[in-house]
N, CA, C and O of each residue as an XYZ file, in Angstrom:
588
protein
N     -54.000    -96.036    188.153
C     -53.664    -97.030    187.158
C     -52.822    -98.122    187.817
O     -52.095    -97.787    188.753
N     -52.854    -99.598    187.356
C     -52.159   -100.710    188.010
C     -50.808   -100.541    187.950
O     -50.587    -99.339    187.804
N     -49.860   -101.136    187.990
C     -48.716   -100.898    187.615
C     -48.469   -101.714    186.142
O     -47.777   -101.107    185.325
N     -48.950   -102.947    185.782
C     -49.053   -103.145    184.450
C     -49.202   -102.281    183.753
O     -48.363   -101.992    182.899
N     -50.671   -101.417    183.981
C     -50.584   -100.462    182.743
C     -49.751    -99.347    182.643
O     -49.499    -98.702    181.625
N     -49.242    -99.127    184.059
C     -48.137    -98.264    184.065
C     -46.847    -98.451    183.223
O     -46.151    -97.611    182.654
N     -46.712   -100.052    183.326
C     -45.318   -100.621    182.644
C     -45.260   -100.222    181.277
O     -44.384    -99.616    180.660
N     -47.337   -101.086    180.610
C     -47.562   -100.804    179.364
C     -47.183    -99.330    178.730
O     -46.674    -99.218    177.614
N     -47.493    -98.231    179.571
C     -47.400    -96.812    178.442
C     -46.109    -95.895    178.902
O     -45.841    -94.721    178.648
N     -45.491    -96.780    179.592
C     -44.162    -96.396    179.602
C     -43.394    -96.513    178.455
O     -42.824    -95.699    177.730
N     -43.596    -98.535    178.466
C     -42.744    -98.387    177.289
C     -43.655    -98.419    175.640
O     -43.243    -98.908    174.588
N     -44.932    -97.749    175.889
C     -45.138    -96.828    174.864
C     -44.673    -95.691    174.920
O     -45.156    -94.992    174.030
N     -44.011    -95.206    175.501
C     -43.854    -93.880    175.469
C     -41.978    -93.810    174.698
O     -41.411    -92.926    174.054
N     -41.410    -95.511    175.284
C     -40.511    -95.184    174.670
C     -40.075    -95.978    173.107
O     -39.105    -96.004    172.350
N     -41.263    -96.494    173.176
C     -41.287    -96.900    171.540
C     -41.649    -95.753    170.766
O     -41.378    -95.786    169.565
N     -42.370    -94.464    171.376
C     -42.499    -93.686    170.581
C     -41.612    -92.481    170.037
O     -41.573    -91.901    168.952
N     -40.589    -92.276    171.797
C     -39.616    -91.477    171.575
C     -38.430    -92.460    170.219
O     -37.918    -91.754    169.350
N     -38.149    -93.906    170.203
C     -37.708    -94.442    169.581
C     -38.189    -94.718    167.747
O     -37.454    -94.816    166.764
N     -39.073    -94.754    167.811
C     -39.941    -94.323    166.417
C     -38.987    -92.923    166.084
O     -37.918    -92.766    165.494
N     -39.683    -92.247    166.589
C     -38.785    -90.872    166.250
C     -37.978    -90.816    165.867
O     -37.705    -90.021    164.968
N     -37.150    -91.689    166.397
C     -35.511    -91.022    166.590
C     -35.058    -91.785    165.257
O     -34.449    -91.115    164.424
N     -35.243    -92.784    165.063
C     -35.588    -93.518    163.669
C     -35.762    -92.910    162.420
O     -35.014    -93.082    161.458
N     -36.985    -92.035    162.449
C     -37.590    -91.453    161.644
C     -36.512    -90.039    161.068
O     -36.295    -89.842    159.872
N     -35.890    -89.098    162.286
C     -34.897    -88.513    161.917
C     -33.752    -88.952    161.645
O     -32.910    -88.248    161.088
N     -33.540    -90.218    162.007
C     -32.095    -90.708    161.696
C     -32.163    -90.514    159.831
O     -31.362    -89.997    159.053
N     -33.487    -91.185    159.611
C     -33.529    -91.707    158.024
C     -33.599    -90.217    157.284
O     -32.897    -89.953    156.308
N     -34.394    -89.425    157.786
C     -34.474    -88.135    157.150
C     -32.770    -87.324    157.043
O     -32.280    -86.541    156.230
N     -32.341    -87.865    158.076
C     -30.924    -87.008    157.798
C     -29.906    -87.880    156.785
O     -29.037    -87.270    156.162
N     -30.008    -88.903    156.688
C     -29.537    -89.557    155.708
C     -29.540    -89.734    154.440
O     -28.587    -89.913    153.681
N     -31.430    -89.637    154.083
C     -31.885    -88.928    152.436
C     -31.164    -87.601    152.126
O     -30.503    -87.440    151.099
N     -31.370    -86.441    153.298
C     -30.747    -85.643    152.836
C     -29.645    -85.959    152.818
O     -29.335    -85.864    151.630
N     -28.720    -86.320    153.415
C     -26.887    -86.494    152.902
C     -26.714    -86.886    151.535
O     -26.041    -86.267    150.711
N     -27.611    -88.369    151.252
C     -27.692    -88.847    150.473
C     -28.444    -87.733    148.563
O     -28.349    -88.231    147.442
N     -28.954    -86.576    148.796
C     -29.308    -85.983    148.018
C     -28.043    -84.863    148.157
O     -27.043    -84.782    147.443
N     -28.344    -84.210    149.065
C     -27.138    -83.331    148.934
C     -25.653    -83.943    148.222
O     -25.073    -83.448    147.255
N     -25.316    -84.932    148.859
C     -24.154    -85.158    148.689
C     -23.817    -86.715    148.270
O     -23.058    -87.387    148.968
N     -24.348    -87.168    147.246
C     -24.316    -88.709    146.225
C     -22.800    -89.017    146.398
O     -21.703    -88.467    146.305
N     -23.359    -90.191    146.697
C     -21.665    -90.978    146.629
C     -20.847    -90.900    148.891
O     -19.856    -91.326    149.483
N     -22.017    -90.148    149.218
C     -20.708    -89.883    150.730
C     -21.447    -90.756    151.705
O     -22.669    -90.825    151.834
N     -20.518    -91.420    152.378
C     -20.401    -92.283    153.371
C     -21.070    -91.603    154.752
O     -20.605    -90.577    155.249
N     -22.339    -92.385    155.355
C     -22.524    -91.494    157.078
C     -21.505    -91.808    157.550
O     -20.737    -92.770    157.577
N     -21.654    -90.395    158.101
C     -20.453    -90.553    158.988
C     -20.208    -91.220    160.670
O     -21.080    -90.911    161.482
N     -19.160    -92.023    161.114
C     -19.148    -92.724    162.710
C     -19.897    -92.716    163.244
O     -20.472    -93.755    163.569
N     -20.494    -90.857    163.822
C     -20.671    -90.733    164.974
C     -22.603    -91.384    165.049
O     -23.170    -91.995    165.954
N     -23.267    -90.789    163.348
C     -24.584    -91.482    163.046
C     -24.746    -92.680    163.022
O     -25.861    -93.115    163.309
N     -23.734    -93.534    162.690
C     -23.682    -95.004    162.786
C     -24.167    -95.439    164.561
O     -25.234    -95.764    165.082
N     -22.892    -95.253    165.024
C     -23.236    -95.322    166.412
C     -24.191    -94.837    167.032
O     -24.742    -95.333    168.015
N     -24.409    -93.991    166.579
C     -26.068    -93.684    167.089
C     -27.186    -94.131    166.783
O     -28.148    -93.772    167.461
N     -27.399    -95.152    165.543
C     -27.875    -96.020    164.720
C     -28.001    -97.053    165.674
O     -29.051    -97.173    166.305
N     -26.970    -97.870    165.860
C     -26.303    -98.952    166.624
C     -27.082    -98.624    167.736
O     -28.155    -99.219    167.834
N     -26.815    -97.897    168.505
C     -27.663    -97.662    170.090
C     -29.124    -97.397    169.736
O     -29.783    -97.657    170.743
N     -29.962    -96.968    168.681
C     -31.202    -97.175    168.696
C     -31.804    -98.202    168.666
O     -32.921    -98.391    169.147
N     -30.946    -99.191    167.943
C     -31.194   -100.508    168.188
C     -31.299   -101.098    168.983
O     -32.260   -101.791    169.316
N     -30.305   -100.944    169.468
C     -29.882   -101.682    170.740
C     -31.007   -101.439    172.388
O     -31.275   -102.236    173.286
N     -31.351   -100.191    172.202
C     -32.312   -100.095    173.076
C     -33.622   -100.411    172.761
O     -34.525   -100.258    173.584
N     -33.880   -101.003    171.213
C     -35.002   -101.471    171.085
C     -35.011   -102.449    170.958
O     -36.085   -103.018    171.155
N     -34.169   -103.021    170.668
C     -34.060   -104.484    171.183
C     -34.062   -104.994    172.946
O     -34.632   -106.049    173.223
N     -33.522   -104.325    173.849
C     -33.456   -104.416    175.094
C     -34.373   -104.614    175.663
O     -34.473   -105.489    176.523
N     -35.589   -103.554    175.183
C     -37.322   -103.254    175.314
C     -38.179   -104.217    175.018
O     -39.036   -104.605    175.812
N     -38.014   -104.692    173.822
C     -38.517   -105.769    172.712
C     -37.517   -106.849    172.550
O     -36.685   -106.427    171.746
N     -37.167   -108.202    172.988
C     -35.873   -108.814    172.629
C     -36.441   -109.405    171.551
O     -37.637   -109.661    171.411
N     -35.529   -109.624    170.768
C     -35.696   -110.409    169.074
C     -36.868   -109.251    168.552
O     -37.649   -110.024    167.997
N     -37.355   -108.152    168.417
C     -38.408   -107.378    167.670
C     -37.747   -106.766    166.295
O     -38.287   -106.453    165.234
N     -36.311   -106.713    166.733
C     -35.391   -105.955    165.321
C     -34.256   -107.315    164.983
O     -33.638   -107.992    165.804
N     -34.256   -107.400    163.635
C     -32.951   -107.775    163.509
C     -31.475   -107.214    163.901
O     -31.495   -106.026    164.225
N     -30.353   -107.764    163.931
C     -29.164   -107.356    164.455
C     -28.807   -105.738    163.722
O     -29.065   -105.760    162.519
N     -28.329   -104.515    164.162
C     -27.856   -103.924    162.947
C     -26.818   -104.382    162.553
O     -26.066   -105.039    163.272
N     -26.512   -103.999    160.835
C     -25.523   -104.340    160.000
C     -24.863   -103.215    160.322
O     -25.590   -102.311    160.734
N     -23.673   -102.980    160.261
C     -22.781   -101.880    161.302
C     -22.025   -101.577    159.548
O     -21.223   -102.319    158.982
N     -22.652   -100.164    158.976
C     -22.585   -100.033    157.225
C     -22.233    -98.102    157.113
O     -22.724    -97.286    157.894
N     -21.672    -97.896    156.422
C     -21.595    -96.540    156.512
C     -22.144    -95.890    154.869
O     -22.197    -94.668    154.726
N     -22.468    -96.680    153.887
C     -23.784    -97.015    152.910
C     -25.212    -96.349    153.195
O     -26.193    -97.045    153.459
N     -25.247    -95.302    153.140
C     -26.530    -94.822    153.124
C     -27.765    -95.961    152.340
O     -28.788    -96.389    152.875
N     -27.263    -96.247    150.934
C     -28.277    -97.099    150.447
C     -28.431    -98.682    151.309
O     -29.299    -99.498    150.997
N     -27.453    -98.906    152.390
C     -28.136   -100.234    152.937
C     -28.385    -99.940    154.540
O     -28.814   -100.834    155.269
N     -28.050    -98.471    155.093
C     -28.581    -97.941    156.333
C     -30.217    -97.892    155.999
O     -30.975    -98.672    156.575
N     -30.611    -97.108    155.215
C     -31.856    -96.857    154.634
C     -32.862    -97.920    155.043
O     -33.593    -97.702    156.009
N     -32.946    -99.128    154.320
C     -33.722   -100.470    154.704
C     -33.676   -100.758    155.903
O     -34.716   -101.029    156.502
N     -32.796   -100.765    156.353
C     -32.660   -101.150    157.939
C     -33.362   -100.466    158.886
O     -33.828   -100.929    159.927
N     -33.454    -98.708    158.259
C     -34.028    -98.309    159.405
C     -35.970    -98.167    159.093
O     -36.963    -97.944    159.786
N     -35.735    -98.393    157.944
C     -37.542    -98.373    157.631
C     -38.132    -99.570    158.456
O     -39.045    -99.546    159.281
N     -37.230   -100.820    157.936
C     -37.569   -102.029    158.865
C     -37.921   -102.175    160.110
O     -38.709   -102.902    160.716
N     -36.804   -100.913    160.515
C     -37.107   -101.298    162.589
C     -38.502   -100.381    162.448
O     -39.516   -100.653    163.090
N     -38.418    -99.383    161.621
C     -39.260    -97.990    161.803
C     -40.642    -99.212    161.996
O     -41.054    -99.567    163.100
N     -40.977    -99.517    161.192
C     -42.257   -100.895    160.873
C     -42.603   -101.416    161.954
O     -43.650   -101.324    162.596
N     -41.230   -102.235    162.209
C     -41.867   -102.728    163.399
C     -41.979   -102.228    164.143
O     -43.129   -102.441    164.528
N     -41.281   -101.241    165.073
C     -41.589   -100.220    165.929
C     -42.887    -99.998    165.957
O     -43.512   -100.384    166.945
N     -43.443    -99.451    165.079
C     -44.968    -99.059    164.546
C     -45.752   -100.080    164.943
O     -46.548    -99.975    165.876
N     -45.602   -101.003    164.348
C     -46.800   -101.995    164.625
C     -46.551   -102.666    166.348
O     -47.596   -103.189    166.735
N     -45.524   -102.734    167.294
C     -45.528   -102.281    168.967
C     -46.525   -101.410    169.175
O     -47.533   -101.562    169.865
N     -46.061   -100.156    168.308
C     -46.840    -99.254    168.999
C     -48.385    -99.086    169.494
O     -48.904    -98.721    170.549
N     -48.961    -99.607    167.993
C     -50.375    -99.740    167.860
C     -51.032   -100.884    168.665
O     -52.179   -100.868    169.111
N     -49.934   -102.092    168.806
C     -50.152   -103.074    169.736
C     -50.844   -103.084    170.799
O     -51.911   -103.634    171.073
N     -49.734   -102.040    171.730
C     -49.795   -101.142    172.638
C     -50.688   -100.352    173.144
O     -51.034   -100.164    174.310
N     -51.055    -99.872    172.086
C     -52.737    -98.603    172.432
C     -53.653    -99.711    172.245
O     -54.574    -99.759    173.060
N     -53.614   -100.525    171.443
C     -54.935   -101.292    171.569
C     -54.969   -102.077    173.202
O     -55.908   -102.066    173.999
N     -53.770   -102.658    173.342
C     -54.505   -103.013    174.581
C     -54.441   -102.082    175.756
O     -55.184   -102.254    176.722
N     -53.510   -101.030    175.696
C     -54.042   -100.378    176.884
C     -55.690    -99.769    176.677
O     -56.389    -99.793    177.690
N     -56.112    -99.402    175.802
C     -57.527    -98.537    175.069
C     -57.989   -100.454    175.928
O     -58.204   -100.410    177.140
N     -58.072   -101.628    175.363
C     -58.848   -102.447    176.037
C     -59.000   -102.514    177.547
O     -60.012   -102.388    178.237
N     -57.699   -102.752    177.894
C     -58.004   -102.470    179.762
C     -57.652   -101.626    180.340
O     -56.933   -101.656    181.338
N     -58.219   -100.494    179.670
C     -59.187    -99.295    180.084
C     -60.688    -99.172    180.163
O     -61.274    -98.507    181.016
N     -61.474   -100.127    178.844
C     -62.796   -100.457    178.586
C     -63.134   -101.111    179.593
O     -64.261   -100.937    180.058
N     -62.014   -102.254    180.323
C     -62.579   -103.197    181.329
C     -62.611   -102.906    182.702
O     -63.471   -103.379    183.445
N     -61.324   -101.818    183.245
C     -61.399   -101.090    184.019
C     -62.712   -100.638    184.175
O     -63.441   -101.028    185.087
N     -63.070    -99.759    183.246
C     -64.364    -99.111    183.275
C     -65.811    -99.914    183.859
O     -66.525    -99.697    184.838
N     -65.857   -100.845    182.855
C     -66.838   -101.546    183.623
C     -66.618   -102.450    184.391
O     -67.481   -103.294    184.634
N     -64.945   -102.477    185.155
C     -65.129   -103.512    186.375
C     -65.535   -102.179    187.466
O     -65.953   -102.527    188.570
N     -65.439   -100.887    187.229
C     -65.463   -100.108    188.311
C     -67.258    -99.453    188.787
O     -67.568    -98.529    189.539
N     -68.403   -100.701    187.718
C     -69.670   -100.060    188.030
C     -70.064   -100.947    189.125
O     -70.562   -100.219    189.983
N     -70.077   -101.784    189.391
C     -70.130   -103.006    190.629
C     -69.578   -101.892    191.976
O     -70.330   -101.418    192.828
N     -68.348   -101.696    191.893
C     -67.634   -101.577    192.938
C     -68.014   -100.247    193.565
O     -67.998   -100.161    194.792
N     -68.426    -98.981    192.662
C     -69.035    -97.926    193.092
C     -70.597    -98.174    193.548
O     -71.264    -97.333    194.150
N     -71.022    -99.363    193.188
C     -73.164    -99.488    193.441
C     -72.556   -100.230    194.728
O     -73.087    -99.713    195.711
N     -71.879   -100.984    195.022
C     -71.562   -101.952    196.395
C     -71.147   -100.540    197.191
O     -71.932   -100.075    198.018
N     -69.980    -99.935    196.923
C     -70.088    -98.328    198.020
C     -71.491    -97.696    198.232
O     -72.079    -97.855    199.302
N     -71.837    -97.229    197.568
C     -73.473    -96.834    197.723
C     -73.938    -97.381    198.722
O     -74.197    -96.915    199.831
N     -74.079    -98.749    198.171
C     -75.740    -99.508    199.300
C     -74.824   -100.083    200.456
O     -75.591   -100.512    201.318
N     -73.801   -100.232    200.754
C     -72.839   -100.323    202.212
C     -73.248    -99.284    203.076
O     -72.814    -99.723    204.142
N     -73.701    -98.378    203.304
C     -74.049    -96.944    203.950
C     -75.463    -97.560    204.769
O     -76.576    -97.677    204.255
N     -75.209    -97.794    205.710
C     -76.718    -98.403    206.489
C     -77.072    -97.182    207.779
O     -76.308    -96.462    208.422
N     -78.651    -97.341    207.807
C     -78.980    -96.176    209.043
C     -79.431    -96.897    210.745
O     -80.110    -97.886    211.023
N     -78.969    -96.256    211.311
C     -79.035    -97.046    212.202
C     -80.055    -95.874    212.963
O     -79.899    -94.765    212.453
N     -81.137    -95.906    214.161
C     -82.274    -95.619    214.837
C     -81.858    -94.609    215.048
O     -80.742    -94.598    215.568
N     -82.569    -93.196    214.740
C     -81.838    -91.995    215.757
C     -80.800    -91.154    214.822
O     -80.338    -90.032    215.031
N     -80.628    -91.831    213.983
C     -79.770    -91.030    213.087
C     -80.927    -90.344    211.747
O     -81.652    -91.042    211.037
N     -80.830    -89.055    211.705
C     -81.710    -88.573    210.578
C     -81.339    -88.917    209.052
O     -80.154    -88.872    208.724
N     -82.145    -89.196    208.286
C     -81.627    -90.080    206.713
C     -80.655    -88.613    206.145
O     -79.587    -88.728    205.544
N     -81.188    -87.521    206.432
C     -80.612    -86.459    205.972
C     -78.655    -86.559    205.488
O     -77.891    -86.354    204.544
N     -78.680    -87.112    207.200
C     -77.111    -87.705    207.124
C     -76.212    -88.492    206.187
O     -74.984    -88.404    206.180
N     -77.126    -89.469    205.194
C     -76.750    -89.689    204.567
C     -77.371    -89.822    202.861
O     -77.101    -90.667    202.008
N     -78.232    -88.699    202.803
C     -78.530    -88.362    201.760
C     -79.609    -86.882    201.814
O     -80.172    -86.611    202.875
N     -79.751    -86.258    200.932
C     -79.881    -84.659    201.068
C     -81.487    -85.165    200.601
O     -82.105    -85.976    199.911
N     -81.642    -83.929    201.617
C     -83.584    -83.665    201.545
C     -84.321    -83.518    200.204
O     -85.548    -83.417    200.241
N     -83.789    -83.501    199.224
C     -84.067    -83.077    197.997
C     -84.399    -84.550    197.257
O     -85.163    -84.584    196.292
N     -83.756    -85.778    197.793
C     -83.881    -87.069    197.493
C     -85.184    -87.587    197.748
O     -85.755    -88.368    196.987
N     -85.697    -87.117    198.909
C     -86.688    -87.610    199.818
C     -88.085    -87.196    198.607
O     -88.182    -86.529    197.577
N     -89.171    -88.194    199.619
C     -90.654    -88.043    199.248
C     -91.398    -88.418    200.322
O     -90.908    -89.273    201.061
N     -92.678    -87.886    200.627
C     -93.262    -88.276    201.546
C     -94.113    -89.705    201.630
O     -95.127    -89.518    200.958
N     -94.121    -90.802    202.074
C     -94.960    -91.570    202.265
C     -95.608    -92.125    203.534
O     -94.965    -92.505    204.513
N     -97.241    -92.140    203.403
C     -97.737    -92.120    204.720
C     -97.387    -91.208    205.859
O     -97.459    -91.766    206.953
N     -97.026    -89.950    205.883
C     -96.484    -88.895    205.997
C     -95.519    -89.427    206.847
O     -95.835    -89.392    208.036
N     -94.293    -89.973    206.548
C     -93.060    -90.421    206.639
C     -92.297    -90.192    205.595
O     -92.739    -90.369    204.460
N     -91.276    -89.844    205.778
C     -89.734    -89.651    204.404
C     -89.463    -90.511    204.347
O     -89.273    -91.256    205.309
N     -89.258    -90.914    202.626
C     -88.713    -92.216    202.409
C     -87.986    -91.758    201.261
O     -88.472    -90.993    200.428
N     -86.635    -92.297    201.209
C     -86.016    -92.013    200.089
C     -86.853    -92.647    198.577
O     -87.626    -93.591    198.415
N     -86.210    -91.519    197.534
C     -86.895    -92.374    196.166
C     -86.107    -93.483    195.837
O     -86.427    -94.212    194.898
């Protein structure tokens, strides 16, 4: 693989670990928010909030808005569906074009394997065998000639 596409599913890989982490942030928050109505997240989730951002923004610059730095479950909530979204739609970005230049890979690589092939020349004295198996062959004018 090039190193572009290397770059590309890297940082798919970390939009996806980042999706995630998103996705549990919000789940632990409904639950607080059910269990326990009325209570504030606590610091240490904030900040950990804060740094998901922040590394997806680093990845993506301008892809998230700023976080609002809130200890409000009901206005953490929006915020993180929002990045969750966009995150998502990177992601799919992402597979589509790596899935495309992969398609093109593919067929830039039928040229380049038929040019290996017919590069293989015989030179007087050398038996064809050498470079292709007896099983290829046919007789013509009782001479071997490849098919």
């Amino acid at each position: 693989m090039d190193i572009n596409g290397e770059k590309l599913r890297a940082e798919l890989e970390t939009l996806s670990r980042l999706k995630l982490e998103l996705e549990e942030q919000d789940t632990l928050i409904l639950e607080l928010a059910r269990r326990a109505p009325n209570t504030a997240v606590g610091a240490p989730q904030i900040t950990l909030l804060e740094a998901i951002f922040g590394e997806v923004n680093a990845l993506r610059p301008g892809l998230l808005v700023p976080f609002a730095r809130t200890d409000d479950p009901d206005n953490l909530r929006p915020q993180i569906r929002s990045a969750r979204a966009r995150v998502d739609e990177q992601i799919k970005a992402l597979q589509l074009s790596l899935d495309a230049s992969a398609r093109i890979r593919q067929r830039s690589d039928l040229p380049a394997r038929f040019l290996s092939f017919t590069a293989v020349t015989w030179t007087p004295g050398t038996p064809y065998s050498t470079f292709c198996p007896e099983s290829t062959w046919t007789p013509l004018n009782g001479k071997k000639r490849l098919r």
